[in-house]
C-alpha positions as CSV (number, residue, x, y, z in Angstrom):
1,X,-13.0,4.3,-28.9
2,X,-11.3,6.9,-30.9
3,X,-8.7,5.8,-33.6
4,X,-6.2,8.4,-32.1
5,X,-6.2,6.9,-28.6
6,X,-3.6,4.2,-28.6
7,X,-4.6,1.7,-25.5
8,X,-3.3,-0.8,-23.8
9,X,-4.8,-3.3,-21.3
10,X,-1.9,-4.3,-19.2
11,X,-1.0,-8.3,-19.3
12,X,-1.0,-8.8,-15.1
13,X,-0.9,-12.1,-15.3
14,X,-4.9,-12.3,-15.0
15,X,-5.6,-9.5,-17.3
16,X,-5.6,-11.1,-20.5
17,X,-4.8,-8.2,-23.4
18,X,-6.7,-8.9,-26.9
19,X,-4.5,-8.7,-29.8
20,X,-7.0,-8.9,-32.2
21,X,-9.1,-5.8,-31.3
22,X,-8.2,-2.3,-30.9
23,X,-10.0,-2.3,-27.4
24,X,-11.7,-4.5,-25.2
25,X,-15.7,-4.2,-24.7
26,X,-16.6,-3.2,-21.1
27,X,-18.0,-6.4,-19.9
28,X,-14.8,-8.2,-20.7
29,X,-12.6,-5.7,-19.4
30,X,-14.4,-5.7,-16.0
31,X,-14.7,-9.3,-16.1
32,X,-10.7,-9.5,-16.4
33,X,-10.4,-7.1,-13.8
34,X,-12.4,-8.5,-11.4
35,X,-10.4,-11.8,-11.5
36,X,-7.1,-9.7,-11.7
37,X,-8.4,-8.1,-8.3
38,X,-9.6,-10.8,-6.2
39,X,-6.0,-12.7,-6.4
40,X,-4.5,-9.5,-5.2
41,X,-5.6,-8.0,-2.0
42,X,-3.0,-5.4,-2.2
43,X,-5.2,-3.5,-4.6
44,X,-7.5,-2.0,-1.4
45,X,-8.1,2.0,-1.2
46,X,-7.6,3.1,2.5
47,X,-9.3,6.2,3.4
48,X,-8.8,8.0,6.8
49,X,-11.6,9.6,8.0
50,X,-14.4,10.7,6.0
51,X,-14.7,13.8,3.5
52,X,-18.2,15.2,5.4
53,X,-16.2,15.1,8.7
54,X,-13.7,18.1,6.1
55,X,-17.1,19.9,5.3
56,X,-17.6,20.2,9.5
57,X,-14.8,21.5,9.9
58,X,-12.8,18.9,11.7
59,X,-9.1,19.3,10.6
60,X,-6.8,18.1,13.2
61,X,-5.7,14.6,13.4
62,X,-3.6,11.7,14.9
63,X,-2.4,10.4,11.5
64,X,0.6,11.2,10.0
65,X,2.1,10.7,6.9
66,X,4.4,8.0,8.0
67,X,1.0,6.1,8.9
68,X,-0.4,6.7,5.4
69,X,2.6,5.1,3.5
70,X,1.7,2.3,5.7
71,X,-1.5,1.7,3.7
72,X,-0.4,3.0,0.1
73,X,2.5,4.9,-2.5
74,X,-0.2,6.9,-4.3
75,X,-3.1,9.2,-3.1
76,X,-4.3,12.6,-2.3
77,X,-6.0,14.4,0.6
78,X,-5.1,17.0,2.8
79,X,-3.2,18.7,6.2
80,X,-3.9,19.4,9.6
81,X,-5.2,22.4,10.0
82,X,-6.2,22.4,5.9
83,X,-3.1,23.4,5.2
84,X,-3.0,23.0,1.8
85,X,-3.1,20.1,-0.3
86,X,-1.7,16.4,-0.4
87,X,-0.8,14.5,-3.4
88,X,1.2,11.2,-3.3
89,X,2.7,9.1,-5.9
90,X,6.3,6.6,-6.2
91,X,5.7,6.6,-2.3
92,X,6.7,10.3,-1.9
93,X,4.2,12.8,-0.7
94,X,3.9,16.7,-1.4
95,X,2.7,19.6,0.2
96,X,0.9,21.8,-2.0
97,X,0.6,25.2,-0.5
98,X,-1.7,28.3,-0.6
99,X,1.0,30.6,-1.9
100,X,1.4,28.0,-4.7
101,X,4.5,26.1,-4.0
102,X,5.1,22.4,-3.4
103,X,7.5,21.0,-1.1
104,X,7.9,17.2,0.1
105,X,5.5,16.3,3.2
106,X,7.4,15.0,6.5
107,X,6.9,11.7,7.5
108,X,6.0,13.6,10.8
109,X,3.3,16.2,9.7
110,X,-0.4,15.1,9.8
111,X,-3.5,14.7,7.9
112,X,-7.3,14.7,8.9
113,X,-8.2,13.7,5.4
114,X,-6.3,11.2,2.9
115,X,-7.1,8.4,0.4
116,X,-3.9,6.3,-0.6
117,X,-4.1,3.1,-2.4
118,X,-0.6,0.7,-3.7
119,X,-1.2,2.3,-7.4
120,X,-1.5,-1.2,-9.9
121,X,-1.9,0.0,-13.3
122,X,-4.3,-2.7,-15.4
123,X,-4.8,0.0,-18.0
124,X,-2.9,1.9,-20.2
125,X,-4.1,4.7,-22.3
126,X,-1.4,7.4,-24.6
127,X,-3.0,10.3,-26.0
128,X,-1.2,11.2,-28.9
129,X,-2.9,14.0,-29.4
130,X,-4.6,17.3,-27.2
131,X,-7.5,16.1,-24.7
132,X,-9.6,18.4,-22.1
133,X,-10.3,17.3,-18.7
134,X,-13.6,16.0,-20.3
135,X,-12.7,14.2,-22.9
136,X,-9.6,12.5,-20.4
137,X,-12.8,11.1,-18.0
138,X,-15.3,10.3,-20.9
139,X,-12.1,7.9,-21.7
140,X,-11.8,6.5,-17.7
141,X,-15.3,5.9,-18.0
142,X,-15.2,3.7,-21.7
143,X,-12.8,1.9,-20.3
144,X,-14.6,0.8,-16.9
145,X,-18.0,1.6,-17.4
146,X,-19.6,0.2,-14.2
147,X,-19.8,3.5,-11.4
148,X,-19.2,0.9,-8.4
149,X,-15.9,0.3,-8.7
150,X,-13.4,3.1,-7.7
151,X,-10.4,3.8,-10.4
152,X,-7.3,5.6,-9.8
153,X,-6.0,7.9,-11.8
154,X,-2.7,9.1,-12.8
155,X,-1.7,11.1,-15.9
156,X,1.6,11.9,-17.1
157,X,2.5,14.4,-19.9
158,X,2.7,17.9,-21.3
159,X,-0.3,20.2,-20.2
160,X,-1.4,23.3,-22.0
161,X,-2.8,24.5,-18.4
162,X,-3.3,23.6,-15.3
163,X,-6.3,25.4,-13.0
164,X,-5.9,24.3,-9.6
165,X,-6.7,25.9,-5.8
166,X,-4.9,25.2,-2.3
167,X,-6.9,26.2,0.7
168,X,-5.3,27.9,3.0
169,X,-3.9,26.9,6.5
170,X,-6.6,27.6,9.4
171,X,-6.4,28.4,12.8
172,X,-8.8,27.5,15.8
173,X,-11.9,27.8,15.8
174,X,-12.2,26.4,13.0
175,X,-14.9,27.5,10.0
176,X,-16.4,25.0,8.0
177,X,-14.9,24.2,5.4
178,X,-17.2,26.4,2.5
179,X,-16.5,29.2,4.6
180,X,-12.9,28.5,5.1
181,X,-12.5,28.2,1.4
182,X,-14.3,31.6,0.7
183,X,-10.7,33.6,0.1
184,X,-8.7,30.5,-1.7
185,X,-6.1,31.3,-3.9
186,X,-6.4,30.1,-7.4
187,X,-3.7,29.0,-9.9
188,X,-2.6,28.5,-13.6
189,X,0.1,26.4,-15.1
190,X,0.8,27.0,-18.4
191,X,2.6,24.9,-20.8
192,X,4.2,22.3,-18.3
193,X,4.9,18.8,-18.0
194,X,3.6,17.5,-14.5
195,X,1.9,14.9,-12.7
196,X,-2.1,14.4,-12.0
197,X,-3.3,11.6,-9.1
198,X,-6.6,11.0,-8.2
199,X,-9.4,8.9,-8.1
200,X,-12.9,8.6,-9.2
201,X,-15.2,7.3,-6.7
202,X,-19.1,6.1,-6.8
203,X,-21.9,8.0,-6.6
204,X,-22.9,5.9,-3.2
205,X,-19.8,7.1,-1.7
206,X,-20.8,11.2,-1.5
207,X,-19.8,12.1,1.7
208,X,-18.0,9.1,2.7
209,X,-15.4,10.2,-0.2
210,X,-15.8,12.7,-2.8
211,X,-18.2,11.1,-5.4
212,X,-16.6,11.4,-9.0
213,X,-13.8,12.7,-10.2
214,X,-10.9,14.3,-7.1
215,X,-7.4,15.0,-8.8
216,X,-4.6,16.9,-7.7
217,X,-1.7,18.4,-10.0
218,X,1.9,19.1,-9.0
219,X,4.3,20.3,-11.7
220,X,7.8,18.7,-13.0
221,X,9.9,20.8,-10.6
222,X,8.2,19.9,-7.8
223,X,7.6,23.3,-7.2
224,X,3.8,24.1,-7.7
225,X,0.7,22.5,-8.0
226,X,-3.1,22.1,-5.8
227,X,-6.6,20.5,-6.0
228,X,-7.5,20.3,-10.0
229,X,-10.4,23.0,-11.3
230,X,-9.5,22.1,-14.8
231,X,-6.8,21.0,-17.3
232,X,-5.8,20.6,-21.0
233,X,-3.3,17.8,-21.7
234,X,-1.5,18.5,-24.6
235,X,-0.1,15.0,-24.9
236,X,0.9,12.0,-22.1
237,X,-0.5,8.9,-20.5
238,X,-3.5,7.9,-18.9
239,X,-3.3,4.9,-16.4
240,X,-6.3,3.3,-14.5
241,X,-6.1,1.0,-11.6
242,X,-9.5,-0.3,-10.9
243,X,-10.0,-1.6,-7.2
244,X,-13.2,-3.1,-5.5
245,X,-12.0,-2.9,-1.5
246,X,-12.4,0.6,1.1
247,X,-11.4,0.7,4.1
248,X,-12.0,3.4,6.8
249,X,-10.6,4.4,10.1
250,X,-12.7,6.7,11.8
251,X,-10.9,9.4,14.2
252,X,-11.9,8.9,18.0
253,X,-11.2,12.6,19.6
254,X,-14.2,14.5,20.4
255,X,-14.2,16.9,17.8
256,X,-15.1,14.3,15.0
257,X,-17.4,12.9,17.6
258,X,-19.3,15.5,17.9
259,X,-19.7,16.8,14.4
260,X,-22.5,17.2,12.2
261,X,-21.5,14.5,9.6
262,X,-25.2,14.5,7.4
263,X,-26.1,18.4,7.0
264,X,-28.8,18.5,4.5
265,X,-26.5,20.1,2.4
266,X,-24.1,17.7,2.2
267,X,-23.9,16.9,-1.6
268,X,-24.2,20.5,-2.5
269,X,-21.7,21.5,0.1
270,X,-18.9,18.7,-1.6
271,X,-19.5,20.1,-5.1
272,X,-19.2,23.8,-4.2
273,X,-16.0,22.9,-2.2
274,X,-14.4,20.7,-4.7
275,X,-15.3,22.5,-7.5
């Protein structure tokens, strides 16, 4: 691990923080982990519906916010209708909009697509110094090696920039969502402090979730943000929860139903429409 990175493996009672070392190998950090998570069930990621079911264009739904705070305090995802973009953290949820404002979600409003997880930090990681979007994920993935466990990510701190997109609100009939996202606005943020959630999720998982890295941004204010393109952090912290448990509720109204949910251009599909 660099020498500029100052890390921090956090003592949760089960994760067991080694003085005498600047950081932990991978097996031992896993290991530590791994008994960390299976005395706490909370750390679970719920998903609600599945990201190939966003790529058929299904985007209305039955679950509203209210419902995902049921099942987490920290995620991301979207609106019905795709109306813009959803990030959650401290148990508040914001709308992130196509004209490039934010605005605090109503319990009331709903989304077709969400992931949300009770965030547990069991690593720590300041940066000190200026790190890319690269270099921030090279460092997720020293730290928890193994691509079968999900982490989620949230980073604190001064950015250089920002690149984000918000996909505008649809109307019925519905496109799928590459074509919907043909005219989406795009968005810098310069020299700001803000937030960034997300997750990385495993390969095995393409289509079920987003495979990799999904982050969204939303600014200090409160007053911008959107689904991350790219990013410079010019100084802040990184924390990791790892977590081992999904669980999925699959929608049950005929449009999800019916859809198409393994087009043989599924993986290409998610990486055009994420990135």
């Amino acid at each position: 691990m660099n020498n500029h990175f100052q890390s921090n493996v956090r003592d949760n009672s089960d994760i067991t923080h080694n003085k005498n070392h600047h950081c932990q190998c991978g097996q031992e950090i896993i290991t530590n982990l791994n008994n960390y998570i299976s005395k706490h069930p909370e750390c679970t990621i719920y998903q609600n519906s599945l990201m190939s079911s966003l790529i058929a264009g299904v985007y209305d739904s039955n679950i509203t916010i209210a419902d995902l705070l049921k099942h987490g305090d920290f995620g991301l995802g979207t609106f019905e209708q795709l109306d813009g973009e959803l990030v959650a953290f401290d148990n508040n949820v914001f709308q992130l909009r196509s004209d490039g404002s934010a605005r605090q979600a109503l319990n009331s409003q709903k989304s077709p697509f969400a992931v949300m997880t009770f965030f547990n930090c069991d690593i720590e990681h300041h940066f000190s110094y200026g790190a890319s979007q690269k270099e921030i994920h090279n460092v997720i993935n020293q730290y928890v090696p193994s691509d079968n466990l999900f982490c989620a990510i949230r980073i604190e701190g001064e950015f250089e920039l920002v690149k984000t997109r918000t996909v505008p609100r649809q109307t019925p009939p519905y496109l799928p969502m590459l074509e919907a996202i043909e005219d989406q606005p795009i968005f810098t943020f310069h020299n700001e402090t803000g937030t960034i959630a997300g997750f990385r999720s495993p390969q095995f998982t393409q289509g079920i979730n987003v495979a990799g890295f999904h982050e969204h941004y939303i600014n200090q204010q409160r007053q911008g943000g959107g689904h991350v393109l790219d990013y410079y952090l010019k100084q802040g912290t990184l924390q990791i929860g790892v977590i081992s448990r999904l669980t999925i509720d699959l929608p049950s109204h005929s449009t999800f139903l019916q859809a198409n949910l393994m087009p043989d251009n599924l993986h290409q599909a998610i990486e055009q429409a994420e990135n």
